[in-house]
C-alpha positions in Angstrom: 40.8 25.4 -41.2 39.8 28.2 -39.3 36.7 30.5 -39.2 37.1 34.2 -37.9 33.8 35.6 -35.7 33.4 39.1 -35.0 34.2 39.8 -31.0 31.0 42.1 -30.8 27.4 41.8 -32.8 25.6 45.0 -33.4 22.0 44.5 -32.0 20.9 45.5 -36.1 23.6 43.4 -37.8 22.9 40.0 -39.4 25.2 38.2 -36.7 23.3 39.4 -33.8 20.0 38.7 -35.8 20.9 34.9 -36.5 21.6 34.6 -33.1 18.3 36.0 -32.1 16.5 33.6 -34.3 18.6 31.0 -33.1 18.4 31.4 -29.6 15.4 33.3 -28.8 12.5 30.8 -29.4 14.2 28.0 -26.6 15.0 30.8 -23.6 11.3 32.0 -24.4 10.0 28.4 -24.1 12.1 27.6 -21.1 10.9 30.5 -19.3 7.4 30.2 -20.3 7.5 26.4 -19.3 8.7 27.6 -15.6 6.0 30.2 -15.4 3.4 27.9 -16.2 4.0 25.3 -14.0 4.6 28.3 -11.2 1.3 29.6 -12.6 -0.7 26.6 -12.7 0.1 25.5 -8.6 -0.8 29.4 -7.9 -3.9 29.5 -9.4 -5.5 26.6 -8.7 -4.9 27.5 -5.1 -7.2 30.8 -5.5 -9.9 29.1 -6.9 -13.3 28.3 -5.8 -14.3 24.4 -5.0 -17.1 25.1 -8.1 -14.5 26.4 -10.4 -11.9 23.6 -9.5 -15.0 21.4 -10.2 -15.3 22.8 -13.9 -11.5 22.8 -14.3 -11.4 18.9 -13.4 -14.5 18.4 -15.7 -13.0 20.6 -18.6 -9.7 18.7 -18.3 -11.4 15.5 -18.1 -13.2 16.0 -21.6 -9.8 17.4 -23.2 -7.8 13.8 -22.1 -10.7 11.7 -23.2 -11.5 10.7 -19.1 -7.9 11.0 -18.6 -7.1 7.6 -20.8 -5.0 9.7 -22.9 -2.5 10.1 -19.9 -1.0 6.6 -20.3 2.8 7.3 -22.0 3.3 4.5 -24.4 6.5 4.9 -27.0 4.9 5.1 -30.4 2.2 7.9 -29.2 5.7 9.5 -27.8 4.9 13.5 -29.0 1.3 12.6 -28.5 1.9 11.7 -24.1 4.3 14.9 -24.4 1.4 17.2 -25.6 -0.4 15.1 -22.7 2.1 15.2 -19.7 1.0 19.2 -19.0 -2.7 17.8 -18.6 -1.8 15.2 -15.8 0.0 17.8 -13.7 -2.8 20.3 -14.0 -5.3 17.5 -12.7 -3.3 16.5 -10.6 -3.2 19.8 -9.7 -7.1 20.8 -9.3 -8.1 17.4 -7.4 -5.3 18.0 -4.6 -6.4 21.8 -4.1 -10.1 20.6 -4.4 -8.9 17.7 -1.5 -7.4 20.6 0.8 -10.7 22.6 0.8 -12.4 19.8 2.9 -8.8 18.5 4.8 -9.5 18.0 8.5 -13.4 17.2 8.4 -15.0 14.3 8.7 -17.4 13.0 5.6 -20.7 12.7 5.5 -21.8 9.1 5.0 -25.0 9.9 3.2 -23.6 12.0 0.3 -21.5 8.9 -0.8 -25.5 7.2 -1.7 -26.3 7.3 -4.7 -25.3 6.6 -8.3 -22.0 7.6 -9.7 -20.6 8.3 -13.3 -16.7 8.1 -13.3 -15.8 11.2 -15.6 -11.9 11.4 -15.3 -9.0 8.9 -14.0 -5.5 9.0 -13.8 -4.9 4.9 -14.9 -7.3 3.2 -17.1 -10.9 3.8 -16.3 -11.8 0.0 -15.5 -10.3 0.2 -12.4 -12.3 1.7 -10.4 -14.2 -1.9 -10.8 -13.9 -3.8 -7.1 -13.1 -6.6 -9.2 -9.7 -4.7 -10.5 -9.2 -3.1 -6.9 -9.4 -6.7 -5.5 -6.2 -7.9 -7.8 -4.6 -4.6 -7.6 -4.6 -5.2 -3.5 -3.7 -8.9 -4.0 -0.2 -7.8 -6.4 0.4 -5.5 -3.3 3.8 -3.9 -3.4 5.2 -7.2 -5.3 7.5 -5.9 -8.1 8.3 -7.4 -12.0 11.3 -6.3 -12.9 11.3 -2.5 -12.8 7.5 -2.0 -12.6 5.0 -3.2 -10.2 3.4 -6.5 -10.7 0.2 -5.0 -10.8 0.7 -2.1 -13.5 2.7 -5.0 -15.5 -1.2 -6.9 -15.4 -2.8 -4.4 -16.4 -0.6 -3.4 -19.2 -0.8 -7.3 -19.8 -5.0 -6.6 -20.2 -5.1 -3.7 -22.3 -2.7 -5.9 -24.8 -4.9 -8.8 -24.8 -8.7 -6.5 -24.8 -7.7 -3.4 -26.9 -5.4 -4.3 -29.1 -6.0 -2.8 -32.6 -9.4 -1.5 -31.0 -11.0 -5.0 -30.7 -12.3 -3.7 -27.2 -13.9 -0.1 -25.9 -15.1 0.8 -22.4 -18.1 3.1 -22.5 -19.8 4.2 -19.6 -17.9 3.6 -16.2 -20.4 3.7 -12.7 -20.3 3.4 -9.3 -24.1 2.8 -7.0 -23.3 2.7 -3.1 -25.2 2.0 0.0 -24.0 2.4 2.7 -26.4 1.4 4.9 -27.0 -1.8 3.2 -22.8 -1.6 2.8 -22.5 -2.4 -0.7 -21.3 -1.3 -3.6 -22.3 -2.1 -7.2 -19.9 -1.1 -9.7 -20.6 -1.4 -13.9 -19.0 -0.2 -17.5 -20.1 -0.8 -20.9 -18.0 -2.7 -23.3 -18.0 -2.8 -26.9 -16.1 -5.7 -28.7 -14.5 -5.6 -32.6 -16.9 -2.5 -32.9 -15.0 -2.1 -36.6 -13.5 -5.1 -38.3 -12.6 -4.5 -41.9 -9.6 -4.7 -44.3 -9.2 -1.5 -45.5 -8.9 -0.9 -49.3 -9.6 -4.5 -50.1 -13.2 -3.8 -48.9 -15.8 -2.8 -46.0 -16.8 -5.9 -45.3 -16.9 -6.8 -41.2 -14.8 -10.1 -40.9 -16.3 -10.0 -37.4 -19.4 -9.0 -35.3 -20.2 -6.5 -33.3 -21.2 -7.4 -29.7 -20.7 -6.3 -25.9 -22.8 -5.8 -22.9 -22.2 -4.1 -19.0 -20.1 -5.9 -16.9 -21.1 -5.3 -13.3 -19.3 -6.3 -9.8 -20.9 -6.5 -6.7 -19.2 -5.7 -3.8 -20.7 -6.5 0.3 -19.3 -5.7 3.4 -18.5 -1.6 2.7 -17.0 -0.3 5.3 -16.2 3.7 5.5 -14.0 5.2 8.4 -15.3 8.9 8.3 -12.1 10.3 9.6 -9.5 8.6 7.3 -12.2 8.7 4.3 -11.0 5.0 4.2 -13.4 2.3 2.3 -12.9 -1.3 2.8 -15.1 -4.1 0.8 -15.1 -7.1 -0.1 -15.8 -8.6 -3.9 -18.7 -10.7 -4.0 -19.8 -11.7 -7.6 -19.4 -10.4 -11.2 -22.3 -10.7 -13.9 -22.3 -9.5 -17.3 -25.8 -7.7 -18.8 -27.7 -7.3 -21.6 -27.7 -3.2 -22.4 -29.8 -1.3 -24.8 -28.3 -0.2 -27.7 -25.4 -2.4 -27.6 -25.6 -6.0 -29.8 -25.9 -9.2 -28.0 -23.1 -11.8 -28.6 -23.7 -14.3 -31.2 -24.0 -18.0 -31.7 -24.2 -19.4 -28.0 -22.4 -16.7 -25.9 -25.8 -15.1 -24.9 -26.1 -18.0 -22.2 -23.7 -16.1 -19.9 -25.0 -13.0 -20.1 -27.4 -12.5 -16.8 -25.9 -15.0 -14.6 -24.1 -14.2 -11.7 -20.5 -15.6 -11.5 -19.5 -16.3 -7.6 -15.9 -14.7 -7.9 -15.5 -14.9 -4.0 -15.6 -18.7 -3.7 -13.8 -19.6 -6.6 -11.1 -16.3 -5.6 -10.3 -18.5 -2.0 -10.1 -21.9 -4.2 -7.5 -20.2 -6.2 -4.0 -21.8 -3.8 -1.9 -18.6 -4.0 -4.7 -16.6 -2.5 -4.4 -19.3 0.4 -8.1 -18.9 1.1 -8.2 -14.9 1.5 -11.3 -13.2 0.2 -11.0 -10.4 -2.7 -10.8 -7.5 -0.9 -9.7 -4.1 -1.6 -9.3 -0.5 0.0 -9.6 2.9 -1.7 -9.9 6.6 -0.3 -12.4 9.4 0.0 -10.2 12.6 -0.8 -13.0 14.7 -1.6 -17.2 14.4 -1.5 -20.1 16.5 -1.9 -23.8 16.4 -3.2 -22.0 16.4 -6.6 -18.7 15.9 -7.0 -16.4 13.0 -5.5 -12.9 12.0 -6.1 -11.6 8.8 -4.8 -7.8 7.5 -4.7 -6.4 4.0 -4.9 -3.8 2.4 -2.7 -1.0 3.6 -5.8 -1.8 7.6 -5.4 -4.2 7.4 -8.5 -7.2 9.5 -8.7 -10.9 8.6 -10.2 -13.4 11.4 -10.3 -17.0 10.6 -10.4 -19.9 13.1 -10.7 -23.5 12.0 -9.2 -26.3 11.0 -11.5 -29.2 9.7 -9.4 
């Protein structure tokens, strides 16, 4: 079987305008694609610190604090949609980081109480507690993936599955001339519980509270923007607005559980205390962004 083409399409005829339709949508998107990613690294570039600022906060309220970045194969066209966001905050924080590069911080504007309002991995770890394990997995590898993603992954599983756990507010209070370092986020467990269509009935209750770790010995290097600590305790609190736990769990809210002690009783910690290290990239009365030991950013902005 063979099928005769015409060697030459008039621009009118209804070859050439197939081919049009067929063609013309992908080269358009393939060159739009290249000029927005050219577009994006050159403008951020000629903005203001203020209007990176609003960029960062504007992207930060379009990803849901950035916990929509997390590829994950059934949300597949949903982490595509996604994937432009990541390299556009990515984009904003680094070209906010240059516009301080090569001075030293100032302590004193790291004071103060801090609402996390965007990260690059899941929100909860900015927690001393997670930057403690996260340091303790090191560079140790699980198959492809390091052994500290693979936990994490491993946590979100076993606390947010089918929505039986949320994390609210995320905050950060530092002193650094008592050198400490209280971090806290609210949690919300089986905040809806029902079978749908067979009825509304809650099969479980609502409950949560604000888990808070403490962190001591908070050291800054102003030159590197380095931060060293070292976890001290964790305690879980009673919060306003969100239901205590029932039957007996309300004995351990508001007690203080001594993670250090029982961390260098654990034998493949060998007696090592839980501590971590994260980075100053950027500070100011306002605004700070902060980067793990993994190249992963957490922007706070300062509420007291």
């Amino acid at each position: 079987m063979s099928v005769c083409l015409p060697a030459r399409a008039n621009p009118g005829s209804l070859p050439a305008q197939r081919v049009a339709i067929r063609r013309g949508p992908t080269v358009r998107a393939t060159r739009c694609s290249a000029a927005s990613t050219s577009a994006t690294s050159t403008s951020v570039e000629a903005l203001s610190p203020e209007q990176l600022k609003r960029n960062i906060l504007r992207l930060g309220a379009l990803t849901d604090r950035g916990q929509l970045l997390f590829p994950q194969k059934a949300y597949a066209p949903l982490d595509m949609y996604n994937a432009k966001h990541k390299e556009e905050i990515i984009a904003a924080v680094e070209a906010l980081a240059k516009t301080k590069e090569g001075k030293p911080l100032d302590p004193a504007l790291l004071n103060g109480e801090w609402e996390c309002v965007l990260a690059t991995k899941q929100i909860f770890r900015s927690s001393p507690f997670f930057m403690a394990i996260q340091d303790a997995f090191g560079d140790a590898t699980f198959g492809d993936s390091k052994s500290s993603e693979v936990f994490f992954r491993l946590h979100d599983l076993q606390v947010m599955s089918w929505g039986a756990s949320t994390v609210g507010r995320v905050a950060q209070r530092i002193n650094l001339e008592n050198e400490t370092l209280e971090s806290d986020f609210d949690t919300i467990l089986f905040r809806s519980t029902v079978i749908p269509i067979l009825g509304w009935f809650k099969l479980l209750p609502t409950f949560g509270g604000r888990v808070v770790s403490f962190a001591e010995r908070v050291k800054l290097d102003p030159e590197s923007g380095r931060i060293d600590l070292e976890l001290m305790k964790t305690r879980v609190e009673r919060k306003e607005g969100i239901p205590e736990p029932p039957l007996f769990l309300p004995w351990f809210l508001d007690r203080d559980y001594p993670v250090n002690a029982v961390w260098r009783l654990l034998p493949w910690n060998k007696g090592r205390a839980p501590t971590a290290t994260t980075y100053v990239k950027y500070v100011d009365e306002d605004f700070r962004v902060m980067v793990d030991r993994d190249g992963q950013y957490f922007v706070y902005c300062k509420v007291a």
